[in-house]
N, C-alpha and C positions, 0 to 999 in steps of 0.2 A: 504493500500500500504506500509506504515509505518511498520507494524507489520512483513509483508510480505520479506519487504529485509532483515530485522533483523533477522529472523529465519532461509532466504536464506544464509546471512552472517556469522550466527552461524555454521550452515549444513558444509560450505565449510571449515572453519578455525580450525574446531572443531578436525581434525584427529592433528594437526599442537599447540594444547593448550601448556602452556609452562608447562613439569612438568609433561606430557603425552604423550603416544606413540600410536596411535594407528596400530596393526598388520594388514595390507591390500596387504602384496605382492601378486605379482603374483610369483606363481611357477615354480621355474628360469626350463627353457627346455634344457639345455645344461647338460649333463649327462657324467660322467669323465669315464674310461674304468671299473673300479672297481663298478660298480654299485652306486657310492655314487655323488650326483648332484653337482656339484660343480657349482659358477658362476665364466666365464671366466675375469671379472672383478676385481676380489677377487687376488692377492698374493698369492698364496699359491705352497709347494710342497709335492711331494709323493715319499714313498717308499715302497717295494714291497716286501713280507716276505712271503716265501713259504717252506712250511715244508712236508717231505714226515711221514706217520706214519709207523712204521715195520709191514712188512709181516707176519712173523710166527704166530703160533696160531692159524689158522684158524677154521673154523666149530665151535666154541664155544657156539652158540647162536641158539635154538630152539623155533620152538613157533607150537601151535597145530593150528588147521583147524580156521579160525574167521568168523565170518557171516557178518561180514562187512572191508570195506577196510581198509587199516594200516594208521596210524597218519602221514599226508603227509609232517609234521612241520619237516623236515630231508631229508637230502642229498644224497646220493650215495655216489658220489665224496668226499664227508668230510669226507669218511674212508678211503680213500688211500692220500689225500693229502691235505692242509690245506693252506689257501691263507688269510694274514690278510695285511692289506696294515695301512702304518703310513703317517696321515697331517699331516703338519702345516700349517694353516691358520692363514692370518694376516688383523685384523679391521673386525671381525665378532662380531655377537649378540648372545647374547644367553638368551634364557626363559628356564624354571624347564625342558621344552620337549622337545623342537627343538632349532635349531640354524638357524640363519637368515645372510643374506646381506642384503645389503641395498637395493639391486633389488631384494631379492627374497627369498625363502625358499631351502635352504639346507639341503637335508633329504635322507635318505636311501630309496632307492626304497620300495614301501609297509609300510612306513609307515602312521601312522595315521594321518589325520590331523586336526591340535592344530584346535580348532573354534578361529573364528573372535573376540576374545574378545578386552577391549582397556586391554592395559597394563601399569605400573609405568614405567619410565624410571631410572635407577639408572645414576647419573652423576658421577661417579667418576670410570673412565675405571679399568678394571680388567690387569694387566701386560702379566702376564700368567698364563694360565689354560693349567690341563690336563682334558681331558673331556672322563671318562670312559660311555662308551656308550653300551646301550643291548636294542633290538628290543622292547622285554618284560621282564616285571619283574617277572611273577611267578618263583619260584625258580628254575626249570629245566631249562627255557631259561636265567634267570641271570647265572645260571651257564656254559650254554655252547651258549650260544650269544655271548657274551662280555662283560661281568663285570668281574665276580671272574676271566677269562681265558685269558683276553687280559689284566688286569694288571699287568701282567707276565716281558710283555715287555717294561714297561715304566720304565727309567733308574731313578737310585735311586737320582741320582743329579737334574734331571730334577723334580722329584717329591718336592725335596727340595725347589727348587723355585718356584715352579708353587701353585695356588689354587686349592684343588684334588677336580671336580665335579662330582658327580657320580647322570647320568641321572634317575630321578626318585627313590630317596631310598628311604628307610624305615629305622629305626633303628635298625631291626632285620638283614637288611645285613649288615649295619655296623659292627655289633657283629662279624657276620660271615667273614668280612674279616678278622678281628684281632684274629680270630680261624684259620684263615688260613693263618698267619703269618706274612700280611701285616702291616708295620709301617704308618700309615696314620697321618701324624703330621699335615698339613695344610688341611684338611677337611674344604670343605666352602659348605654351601646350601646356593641355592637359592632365594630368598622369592617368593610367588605364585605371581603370574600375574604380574611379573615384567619382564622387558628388560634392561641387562647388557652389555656394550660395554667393548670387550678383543680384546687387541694389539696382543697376540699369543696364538693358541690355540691349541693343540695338540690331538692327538686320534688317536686310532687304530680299523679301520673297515674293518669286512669281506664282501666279495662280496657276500658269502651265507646269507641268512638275518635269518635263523634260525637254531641252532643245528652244528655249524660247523667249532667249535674250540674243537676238540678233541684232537689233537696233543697239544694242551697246556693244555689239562683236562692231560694228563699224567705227565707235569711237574709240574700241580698243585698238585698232590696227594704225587710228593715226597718233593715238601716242606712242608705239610702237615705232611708227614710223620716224617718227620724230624723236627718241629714245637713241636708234641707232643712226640717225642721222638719213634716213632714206628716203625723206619726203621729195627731193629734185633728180633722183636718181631715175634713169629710165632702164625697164626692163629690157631683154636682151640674146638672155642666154636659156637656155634649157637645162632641167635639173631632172633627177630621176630616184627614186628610192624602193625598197621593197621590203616586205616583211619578216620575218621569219618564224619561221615554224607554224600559226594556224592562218592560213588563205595566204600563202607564199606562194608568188607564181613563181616555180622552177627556171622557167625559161628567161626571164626578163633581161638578161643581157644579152639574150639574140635577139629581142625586140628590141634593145637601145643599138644595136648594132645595125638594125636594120634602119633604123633613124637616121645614124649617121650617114651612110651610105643613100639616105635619102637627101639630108639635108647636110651637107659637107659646109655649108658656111652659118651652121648653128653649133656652139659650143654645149655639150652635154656633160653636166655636171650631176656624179654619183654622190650623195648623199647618204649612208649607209643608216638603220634604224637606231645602231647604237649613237652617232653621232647627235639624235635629236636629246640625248639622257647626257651625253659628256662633253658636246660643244656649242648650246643650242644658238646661242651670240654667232655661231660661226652661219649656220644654219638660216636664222632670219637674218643674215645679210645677205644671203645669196638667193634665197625666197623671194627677198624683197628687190633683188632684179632678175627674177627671173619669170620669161616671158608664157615658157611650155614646161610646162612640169607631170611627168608619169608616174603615177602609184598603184600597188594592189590598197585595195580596200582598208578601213581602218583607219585606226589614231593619224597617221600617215598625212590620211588627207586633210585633217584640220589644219594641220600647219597651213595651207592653203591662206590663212589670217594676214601672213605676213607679205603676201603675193597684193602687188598694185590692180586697182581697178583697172578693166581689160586685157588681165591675164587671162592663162586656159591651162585648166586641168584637166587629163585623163585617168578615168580608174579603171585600171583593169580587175575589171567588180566579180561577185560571186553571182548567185542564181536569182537573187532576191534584188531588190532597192535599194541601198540605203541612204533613206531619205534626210538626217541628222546631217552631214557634211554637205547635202546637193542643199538645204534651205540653208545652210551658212554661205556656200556660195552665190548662191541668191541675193542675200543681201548684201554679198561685198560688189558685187557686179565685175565677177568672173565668171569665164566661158568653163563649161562644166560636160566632157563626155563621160557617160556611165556604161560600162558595157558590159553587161550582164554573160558570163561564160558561165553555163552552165553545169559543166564537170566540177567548178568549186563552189564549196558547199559552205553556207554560212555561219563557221563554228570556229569553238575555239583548239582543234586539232588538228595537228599537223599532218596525220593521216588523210583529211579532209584537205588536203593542197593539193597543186601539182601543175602542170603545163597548159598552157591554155595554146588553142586554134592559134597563130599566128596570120595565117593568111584571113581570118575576120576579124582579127582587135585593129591589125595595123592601118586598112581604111579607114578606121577610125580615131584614127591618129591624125591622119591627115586631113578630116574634116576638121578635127578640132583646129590643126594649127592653119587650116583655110579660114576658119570663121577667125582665130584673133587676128589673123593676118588683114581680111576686107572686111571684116564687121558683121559678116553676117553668115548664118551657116548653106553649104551648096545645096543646090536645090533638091539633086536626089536622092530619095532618101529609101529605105528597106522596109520592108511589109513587118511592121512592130515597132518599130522605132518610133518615138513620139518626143517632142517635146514636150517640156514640165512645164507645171505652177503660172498655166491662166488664172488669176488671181482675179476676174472681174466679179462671180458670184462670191468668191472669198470677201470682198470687199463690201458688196452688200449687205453679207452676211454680218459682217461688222459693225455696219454700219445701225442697222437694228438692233444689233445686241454684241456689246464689246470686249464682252466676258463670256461667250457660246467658243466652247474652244473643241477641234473634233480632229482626229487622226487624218493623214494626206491625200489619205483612200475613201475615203469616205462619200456618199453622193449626196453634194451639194445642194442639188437642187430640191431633195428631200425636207434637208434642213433649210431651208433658205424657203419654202412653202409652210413648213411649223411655225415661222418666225411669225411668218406675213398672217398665217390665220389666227395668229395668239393676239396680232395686233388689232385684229378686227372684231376678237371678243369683246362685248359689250359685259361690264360691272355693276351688278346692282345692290 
């Protein structure tokens, strides 16, 4: 009986130890309009940052027939118009992942959730935090989630005083921010499995939860530009890269080979995957004059950022779309071929690589460097191939409702008749 209350007395005290925290909320239900949970408990306010991207340039982005559906991880809506909304929350927690109240879990729709673990408690409150936040960390969505693209708008005073957290990093983006021109002087991590209490917390979330700061991937690339000094430089040269190990095209240096021997008075410049992790400074200088650029699928192609408006990239792509770097390209107003090979498979296994058709990528090589060449792409074109992102019912669709946010594939004209018939319910 003895033994029994003790281990019952243990069981019940045990979340409450002094010196420990254990994580047990429940997942607060009260959802803020922006997609981000707020608990109505909590202090806090919001504001509402809405950017439209330019119109011109359209038709820039091709991609041939896929044998399977396009990368859903992307928006519509994120190519005409861009919605980041700014907290401040006051007497919140926060762990390496998530941020908490004291009722509950405060999380971005769709995100993961942290396991039950117990956690440290740190006792000594944090004043202010900026808490740079991105869904995921592979490099594509760090770059157009919320890291590299929402630290845009965090005011340079406020960064001065605050503790700069950046949700889940690695040391390699840190690099990467300081390539891309951000002064991070008060950089604070985390420690793992611990609970930190902040009196003000600041952040800027979009209500797209992936792919859908492209209006600020544009004003990242001119400070960028500006960074490494490359805003009067003219593009020029040809650069080429490839993967390794999953969707690795084996062959790619007989397609650069065939390049040259196409184009003998274009410089072809190898940029190898490990050089974007150990020279990336070398990397966005030569991006950023460079005119034609080839890659397999992947992190690869975001670099495309550092690439001047009327560049052109080719992907030698897998079976599927992937639509996350063809809408970045979009709004940088680069020429974009996508070309769907069908023998690679969209995964992250090496077994899943291998050689692709040579005699169908490299026509389309040459339309690509046709179109940056005259402006415009040639006229014939193959039974599947289509041009991307007519954006006119996109924009209606906006236009009615600027927060209706819906995958690339999706049919518009469906949603774009829901709009109009919600508009003409009568309210009594």
């Amino acid at each position: 009986m003895t033994i029994t209350l003790v281990i019952l007395v243990y069981l019940i005290a045990k979340p409450f130890i002094l010196g420990r925290v254990t994580v047990l909320f429940n997942e607060t239900k009260i959802q803020d309009v922006a997609y981000f949970r707020i608990d109505q408990m909590i202090p806090f306010e919001r504001r509402e940052i809405v950017e439209y991207l330019p119109e011109n340039k359209e038709g820039r982005q091709m991609a041939t027939k896929p044998i399977y559906f396009g990368d859903p991880t992307c928006f519509r809506p994120a190519l005409v118009r861009q919605i980041l909304v700014y907290y401040h929350l006051k007497d919140v927690y926060l762990t390496k992942n998530n941020m908490y109240s004291r009722y509950g879990r405060l999380r971005r729709v769709n995100n993961t959730k942290e396991p039950y673990w117990e956690f440290n408690y740190e006792p000594e409150p944090l004043e202010h935090v900026c808490w740079v936040y991105s869904h995921l960390v592979t490099f594509g969505h760090w770059l157009t989630d919320g890291i590299a693209t929402s630290m845009i708008y965090f005011p340079r005073e406020l960064m001065q005083k605050s503790k700069v957290i950046i949700r889940r990093p690695t040391q390699n983006w840190l690099n990467y921010l300081k390539e891309y021109g951000f002064d991070i002087i008060n950089y604070y991590e985390l420690k793992n499995r611990t609970v930190y209490k902040v009196k003000n917390l600041y952040t800027f979330i979009s209500p797209d939860p992936y792919c859908s700061l492209y209006y600020s991937a544009i004003q990242l690339r001119k400070q960028i530009h500006n960074f490494h000094n490359l805003t009067n430089l003219t593009a020029s040269v040809g650069a080429y890269t490839n993967r390794k190990g999953a969707r690795e095209i084996f062959n790619m240096e007989d397609i650069i080979n065939l390049c040259r021997a196409t184009y003998p008075n274009i410089q072809w410049i190898n940029l190898t995957e490990k050089t974007f992790y150990t020279n990336l400074s070398t990397c966005i200088k030569t991006l950023g004059i460079t005119k034609y650029y080839i890659t397999g699928t992947g992190s690869n192609v975001f670099h495309c950022i550092y690439m001047k408006e009327d560049s052109g990239v080719v992907v030698i792509g897998t079976w599927l779309i992937d639509y996350p770097f063809i809408g970045l390209a979009k709004a940088l107003g680069i020429w974009m071929m996508y070309v769907c090979n069908h023998n690679i498979k969209h995964s992250v296994k090496k077994i899943d690589s291998g050689a692709v058709n040579i005699s169908f990528n490299f026509p389309y090589i040459q339309r690509l460097v046709y179109a940056v060449n005259h402006g415009y792409w040639p006229q014939k074109m193959n039974p599947g191939d289509r041009i991307l992102f007519n954006l006119t019912l996109t924009r209606e669709i906006v236009k009615l409702d600027k927060y209706r946010t819906y995958y690339m594939e999706q049919n518009e004209s469906v949603i774009l008749q829901e709009l109009k018939d919600r508009k003409k319910e009568v309210w009594i």
